[in-house]
RODO-161420 format. One record per residue (C-alpha): residue number from 1; residue in three letters; x, y, z. Coordinates in steps of 0.05 Angstrom, whole numbers, always signed. Layout:
+-----+--------+--------+--------+--------+
! num ! residu !      x !      y !      z !
+-----+--------+--------+--------+--------+
! NUM !    ALA !      X !      Y !      Z !
...
+-----+--------+--------+--------+--------+
//
This chain:
+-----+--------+--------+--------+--------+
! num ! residu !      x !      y !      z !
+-----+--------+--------+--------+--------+
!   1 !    UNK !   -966 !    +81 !   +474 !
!   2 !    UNK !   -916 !    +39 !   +505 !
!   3 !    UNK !   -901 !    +28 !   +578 !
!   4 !    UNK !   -843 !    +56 !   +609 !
!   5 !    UNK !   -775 !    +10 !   +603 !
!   6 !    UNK !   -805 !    -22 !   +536 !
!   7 !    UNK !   -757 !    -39 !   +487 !
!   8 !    UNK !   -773 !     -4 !   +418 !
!   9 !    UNK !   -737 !    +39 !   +369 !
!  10 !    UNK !   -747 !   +101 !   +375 !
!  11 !    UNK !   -799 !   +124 !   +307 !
!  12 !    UNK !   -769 !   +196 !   +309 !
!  13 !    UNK !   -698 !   +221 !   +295 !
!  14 !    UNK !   -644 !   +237 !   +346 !
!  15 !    UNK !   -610 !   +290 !   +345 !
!  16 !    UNK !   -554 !   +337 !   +394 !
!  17 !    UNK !   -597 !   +374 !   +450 !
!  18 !    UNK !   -567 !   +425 !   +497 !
!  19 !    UNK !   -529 !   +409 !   +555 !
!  20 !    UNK !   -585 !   +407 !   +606 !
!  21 !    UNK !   -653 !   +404 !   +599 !
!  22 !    UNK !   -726 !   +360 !   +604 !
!  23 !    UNK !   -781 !   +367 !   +543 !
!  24 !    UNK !   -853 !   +343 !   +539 !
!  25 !    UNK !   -871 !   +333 !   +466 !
!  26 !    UNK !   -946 !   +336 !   +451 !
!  27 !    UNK !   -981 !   +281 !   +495 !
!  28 !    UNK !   -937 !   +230 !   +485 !
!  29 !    UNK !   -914 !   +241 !   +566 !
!  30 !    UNK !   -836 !   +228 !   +556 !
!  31 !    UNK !   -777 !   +269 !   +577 !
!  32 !    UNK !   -706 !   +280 !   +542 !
!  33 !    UNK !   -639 !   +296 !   +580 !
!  34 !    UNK !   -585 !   +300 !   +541 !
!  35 !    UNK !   -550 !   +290 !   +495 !
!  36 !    UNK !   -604 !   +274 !   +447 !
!  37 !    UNK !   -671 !   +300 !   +429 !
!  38 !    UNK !   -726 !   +258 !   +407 !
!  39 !    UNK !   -768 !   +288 !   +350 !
!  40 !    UNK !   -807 !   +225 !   +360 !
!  41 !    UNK !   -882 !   +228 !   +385 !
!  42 !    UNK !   -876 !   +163 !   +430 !
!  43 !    UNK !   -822 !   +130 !   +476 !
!  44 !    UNK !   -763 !   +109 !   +456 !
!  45 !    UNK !   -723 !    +44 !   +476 !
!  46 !    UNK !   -698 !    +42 !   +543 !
!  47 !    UNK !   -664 !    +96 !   +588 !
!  48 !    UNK !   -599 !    +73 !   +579 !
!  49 !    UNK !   -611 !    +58 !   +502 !
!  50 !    UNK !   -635 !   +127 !   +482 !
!  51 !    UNK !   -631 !   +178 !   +539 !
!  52 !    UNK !   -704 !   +186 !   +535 !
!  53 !    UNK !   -743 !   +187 !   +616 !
!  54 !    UNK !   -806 !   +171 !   +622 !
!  55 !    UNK !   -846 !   +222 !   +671 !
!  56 !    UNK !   -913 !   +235 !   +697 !
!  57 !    UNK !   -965 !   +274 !   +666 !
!  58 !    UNK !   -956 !   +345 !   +670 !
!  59 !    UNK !   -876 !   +350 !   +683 !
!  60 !    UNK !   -855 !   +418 !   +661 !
!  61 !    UNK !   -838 !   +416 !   +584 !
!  62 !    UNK !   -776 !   +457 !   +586 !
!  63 !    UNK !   -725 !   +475 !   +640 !
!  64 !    UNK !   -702 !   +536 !   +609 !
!  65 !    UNK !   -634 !   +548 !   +670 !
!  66 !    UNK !   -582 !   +532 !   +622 !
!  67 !    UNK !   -620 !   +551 !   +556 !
!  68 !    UNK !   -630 !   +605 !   +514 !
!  69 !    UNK !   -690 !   +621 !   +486 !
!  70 !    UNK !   -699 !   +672 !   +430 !
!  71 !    UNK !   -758 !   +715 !   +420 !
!  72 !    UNK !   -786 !   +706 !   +350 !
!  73 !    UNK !   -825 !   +758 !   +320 !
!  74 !    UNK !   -861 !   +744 !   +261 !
!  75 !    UNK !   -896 !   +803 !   +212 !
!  76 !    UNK !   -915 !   +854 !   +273 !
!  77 !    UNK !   -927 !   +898 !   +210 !
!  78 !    UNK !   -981 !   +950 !   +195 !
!  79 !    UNK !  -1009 !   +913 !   +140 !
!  80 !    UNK !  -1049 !   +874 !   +203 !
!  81 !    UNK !  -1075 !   +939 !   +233 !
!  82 !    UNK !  -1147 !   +961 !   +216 !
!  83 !    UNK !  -1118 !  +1013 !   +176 !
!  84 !    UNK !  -1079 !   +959 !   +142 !
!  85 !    UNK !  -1099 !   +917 !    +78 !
!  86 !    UNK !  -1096 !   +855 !   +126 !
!  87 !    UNK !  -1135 !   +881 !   +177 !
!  88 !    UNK !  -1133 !   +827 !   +242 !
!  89 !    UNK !  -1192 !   +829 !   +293 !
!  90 !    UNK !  -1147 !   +817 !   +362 !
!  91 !    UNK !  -1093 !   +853 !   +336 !
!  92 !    UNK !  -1084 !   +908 !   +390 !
!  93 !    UNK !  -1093 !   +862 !   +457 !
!  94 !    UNK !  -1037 !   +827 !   +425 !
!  95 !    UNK !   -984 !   +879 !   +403 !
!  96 !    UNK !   -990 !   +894 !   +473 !
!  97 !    UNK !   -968 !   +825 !   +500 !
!  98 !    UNK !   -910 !   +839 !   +442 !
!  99 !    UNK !   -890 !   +894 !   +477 !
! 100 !    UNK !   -883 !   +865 !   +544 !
! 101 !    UNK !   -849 !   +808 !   +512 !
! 102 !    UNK !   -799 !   +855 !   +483 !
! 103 !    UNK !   -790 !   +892 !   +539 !
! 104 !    UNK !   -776 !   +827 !   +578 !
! 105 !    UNK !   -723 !   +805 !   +529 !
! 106 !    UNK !   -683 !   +865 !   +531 !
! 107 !    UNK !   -685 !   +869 !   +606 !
! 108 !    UNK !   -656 !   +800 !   +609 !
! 109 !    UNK !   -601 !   +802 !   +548 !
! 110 !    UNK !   -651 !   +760 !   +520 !
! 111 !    UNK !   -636 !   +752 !   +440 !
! 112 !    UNK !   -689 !   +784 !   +389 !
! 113 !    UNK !   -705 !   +758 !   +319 !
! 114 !    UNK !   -747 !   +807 !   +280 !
! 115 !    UNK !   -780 !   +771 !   +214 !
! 116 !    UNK !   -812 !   +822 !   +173 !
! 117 !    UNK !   -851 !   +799 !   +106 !
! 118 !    UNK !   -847 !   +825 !    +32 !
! 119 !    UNK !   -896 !   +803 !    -27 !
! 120 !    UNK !   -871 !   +790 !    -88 !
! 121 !    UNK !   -881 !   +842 !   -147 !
! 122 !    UNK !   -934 !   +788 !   -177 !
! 123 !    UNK !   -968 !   +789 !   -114 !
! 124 !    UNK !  -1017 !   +824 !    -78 !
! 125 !    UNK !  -1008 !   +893 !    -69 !
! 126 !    UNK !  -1000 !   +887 !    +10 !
! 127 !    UNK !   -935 !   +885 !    +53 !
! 128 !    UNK !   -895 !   +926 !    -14 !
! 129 !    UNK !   -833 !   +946 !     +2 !
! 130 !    UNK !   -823 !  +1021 !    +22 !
! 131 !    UNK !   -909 !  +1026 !    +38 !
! 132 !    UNK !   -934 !  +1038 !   +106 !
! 133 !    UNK !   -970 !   +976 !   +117 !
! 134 !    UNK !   -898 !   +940 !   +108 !
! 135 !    UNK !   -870 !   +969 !   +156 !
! 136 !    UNK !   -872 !   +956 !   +237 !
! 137 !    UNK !   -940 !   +970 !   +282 !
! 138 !    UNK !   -929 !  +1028 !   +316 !
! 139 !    UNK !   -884 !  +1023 !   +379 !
! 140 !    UNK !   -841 !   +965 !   +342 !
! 141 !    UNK !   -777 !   +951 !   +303 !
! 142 !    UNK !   -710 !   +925 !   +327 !
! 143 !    UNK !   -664 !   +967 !   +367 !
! 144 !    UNK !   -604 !   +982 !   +320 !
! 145 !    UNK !   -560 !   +994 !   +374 !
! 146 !    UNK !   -570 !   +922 !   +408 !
! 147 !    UNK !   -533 !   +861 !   +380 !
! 148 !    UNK !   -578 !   +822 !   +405 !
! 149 !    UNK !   -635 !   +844 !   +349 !
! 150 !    UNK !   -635 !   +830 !   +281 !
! 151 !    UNK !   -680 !   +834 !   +230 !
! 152 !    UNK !   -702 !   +780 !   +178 !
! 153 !    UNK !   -734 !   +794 !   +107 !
! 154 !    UNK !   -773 !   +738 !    +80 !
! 155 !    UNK !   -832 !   +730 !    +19 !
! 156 !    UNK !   -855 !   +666 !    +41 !
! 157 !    UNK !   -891 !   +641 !    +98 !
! 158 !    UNK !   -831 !   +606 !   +135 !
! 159 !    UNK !   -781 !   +652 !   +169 !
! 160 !    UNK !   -733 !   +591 !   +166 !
! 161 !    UNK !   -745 !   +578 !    +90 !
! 162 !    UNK !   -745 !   +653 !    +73 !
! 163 !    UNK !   -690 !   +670 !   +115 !
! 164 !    UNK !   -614 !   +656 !   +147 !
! 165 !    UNK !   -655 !   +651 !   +221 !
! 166 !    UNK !   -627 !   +588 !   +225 !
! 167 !    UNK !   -556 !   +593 !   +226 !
! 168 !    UNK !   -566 !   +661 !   +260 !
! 169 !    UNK !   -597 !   +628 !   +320 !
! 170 !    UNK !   -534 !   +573 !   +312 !
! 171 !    UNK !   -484 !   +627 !   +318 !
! 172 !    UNK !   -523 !   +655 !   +372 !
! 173 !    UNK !   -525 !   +592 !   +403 !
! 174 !    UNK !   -603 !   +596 !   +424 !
! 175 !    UNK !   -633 !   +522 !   +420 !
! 176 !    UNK !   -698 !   +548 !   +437 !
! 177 !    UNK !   -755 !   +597 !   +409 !
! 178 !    UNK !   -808 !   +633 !   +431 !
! 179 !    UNK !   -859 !   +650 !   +384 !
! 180 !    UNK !   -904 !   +715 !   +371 !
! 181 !    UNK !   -937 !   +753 !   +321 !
! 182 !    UNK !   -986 !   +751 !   +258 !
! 183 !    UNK !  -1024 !   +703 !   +234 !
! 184 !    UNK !  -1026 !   +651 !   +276 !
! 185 !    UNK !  -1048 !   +598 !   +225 !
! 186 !    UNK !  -1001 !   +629 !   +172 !
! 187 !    UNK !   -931 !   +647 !   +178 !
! 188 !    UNK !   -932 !   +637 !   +254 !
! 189 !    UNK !   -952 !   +562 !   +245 !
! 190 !    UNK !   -900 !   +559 !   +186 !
! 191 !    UNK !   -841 !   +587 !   +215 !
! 192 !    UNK !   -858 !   +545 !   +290 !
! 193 !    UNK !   -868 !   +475 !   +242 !
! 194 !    UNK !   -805 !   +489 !   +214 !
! 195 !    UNK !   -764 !   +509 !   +287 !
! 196 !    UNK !   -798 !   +440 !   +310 !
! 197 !    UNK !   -769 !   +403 !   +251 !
! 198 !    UNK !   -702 !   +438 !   +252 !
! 199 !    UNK !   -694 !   +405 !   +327 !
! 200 !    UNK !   -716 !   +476 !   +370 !
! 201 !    UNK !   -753 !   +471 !   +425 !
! 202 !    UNK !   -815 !   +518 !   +409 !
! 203 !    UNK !   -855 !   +551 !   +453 !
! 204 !    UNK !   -920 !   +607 !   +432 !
! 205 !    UNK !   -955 !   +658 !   +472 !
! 206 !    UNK !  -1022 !   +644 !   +449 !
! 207 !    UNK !  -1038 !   +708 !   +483 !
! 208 !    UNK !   -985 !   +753 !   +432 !
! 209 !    UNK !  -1013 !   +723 !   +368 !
! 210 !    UNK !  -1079 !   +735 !   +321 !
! 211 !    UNK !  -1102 !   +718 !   +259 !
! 212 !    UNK !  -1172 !   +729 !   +227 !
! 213 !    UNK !  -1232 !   +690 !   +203 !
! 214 !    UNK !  -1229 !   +633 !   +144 !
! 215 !    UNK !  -1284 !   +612 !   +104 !
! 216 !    UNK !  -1284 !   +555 !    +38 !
! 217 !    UNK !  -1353 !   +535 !     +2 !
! 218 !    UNK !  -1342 !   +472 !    +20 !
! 219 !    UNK !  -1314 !   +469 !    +89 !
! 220 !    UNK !  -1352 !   +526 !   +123 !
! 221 !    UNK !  -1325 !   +584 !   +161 !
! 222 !    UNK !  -1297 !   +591 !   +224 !
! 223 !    UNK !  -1281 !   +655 !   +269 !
! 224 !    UNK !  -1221 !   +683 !   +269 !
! 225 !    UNK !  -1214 !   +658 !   +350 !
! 226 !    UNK !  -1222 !   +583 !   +329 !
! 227 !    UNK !  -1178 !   +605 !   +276 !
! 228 !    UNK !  -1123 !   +613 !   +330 !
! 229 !    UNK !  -1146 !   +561 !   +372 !
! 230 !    UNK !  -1147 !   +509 !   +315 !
! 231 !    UNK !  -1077 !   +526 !   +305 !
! 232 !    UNK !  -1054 !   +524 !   +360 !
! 233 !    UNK !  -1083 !   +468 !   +386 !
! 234 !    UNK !  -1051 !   +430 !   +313 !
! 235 !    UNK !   -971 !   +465 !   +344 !
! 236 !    UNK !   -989 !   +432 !   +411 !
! 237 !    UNK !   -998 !   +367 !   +386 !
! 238 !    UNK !   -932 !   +363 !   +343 !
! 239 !    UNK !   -895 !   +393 !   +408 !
! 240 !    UNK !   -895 !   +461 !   +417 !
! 241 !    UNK !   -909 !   +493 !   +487 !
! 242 !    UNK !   -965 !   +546 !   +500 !
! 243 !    UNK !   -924 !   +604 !   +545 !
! 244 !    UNK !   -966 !   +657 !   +572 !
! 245 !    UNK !   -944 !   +712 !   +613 !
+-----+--------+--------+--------+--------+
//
């Protein structure tokens, strides 16, 4: 890693950030005010070259005064319920972190992006259009009557590829996410990989997302916690923040 003051190019791209902010990508320990945003996982060139600050470990990765963050929720459908054909383990504990998340965002004005999955005909017969296990968990759905909410429809795992998310979080101005739902080594990694690579500053409550337990022949098995963990742990490294409540 270089030393603070070094003079290198920057390896990542540079693109417009908001007007006032400071990140911490992955472990890289490096700051950006604006007006750029380093997608890059070391330093850049100098200060006054790039606009990137080199801080101490454990700065906070986001100032969030000036920004808006939207609250991303991804496939908080039935289909995940034990009732569901995609039944998830942890799913109750966190619909109920969902909830308080939700409740939190409309208290505050706080935008709400509602990304709700559909197989294809060819597919599997979960998450159908017009079946119960397509539609929200119980105590979910957007508020009609809030223009703040909108729902997404996507049949792939990325809300940004399956979707208009993107430009609806442009018009909406929100240069920052914060990520929740189902499962979190599925869509939820998808969709937050493809916020980090549009230039979003990502954040996940690791305590408001589940998935289940994966086994190959080859590779072994692992529980449906390291599962999430693994994840995770793979989001934190290319920049996204862990938010709990």
């Amino acid at each position: 890693m270089a030393k603070s003051g070094s003079r290198r190019s920057c390896p990542g791209k540079l693109r417009p950030g908001p007007s006032n902010w400071t990140a911490k990508r992955g472990n890289s320990g490096f700051s950006h005010r604006r007006p750029f945003i380093c997608l890059g996982e070391r330093f850049c060139a100098t200060p006054q070259e790039s606009g990137c600050v080199p801080v101490q470990a454990g700065v906070n990765w986001l100032k969030m005064d000036t920004i808006m963050q939207t609250l991303v929720i991804i496939d908080a459908q039935n289909e995940f319920s034990a009732g569901g054909k995609r039944p998830v383990p942890d799913v109750l504990p966190a619909l109920e972190v969902i909830k308080k998340r939700i409740a939190i965002a409309r208290k505050n004005g706080t935008p709400i992006a509602w990304v709700r999955h559909f197989n294809r005909p060819h597919e599997s017969p979960a998450f159908m259009p017009g079946t119960w296990g397509s539609e929200y968990l119980p105590g979910l759905g957007p508020d009609v009557s809030n223009t703040l909410e909108r729902e997404f429809k996507k049949d792939v795992y990325g809300a940004f590829t399956g979707s208009d998310i993107g430009s609806w979080l442009t018009d909406m101005g929100s240069s920052a996410v914060l990520i929740t739902g189902f499962y979190t080594h599925g869509c939820v990694s998808t969709t937050s990989r493809e916020a980090i690579m549009a230039g979003l500053a990502v954040s996940i409550d690791p305590d408001a997302t589940a998935t289940i337990a994966l086994e190959h022949a080859l590779l072994g098995k692992i529980s449906a916690a390291q599962s999430k963990v693994a994840a995770l742990l793979q989001l934190e490294n290319m920049g996204a923040r862990m938010e709990a409540l």
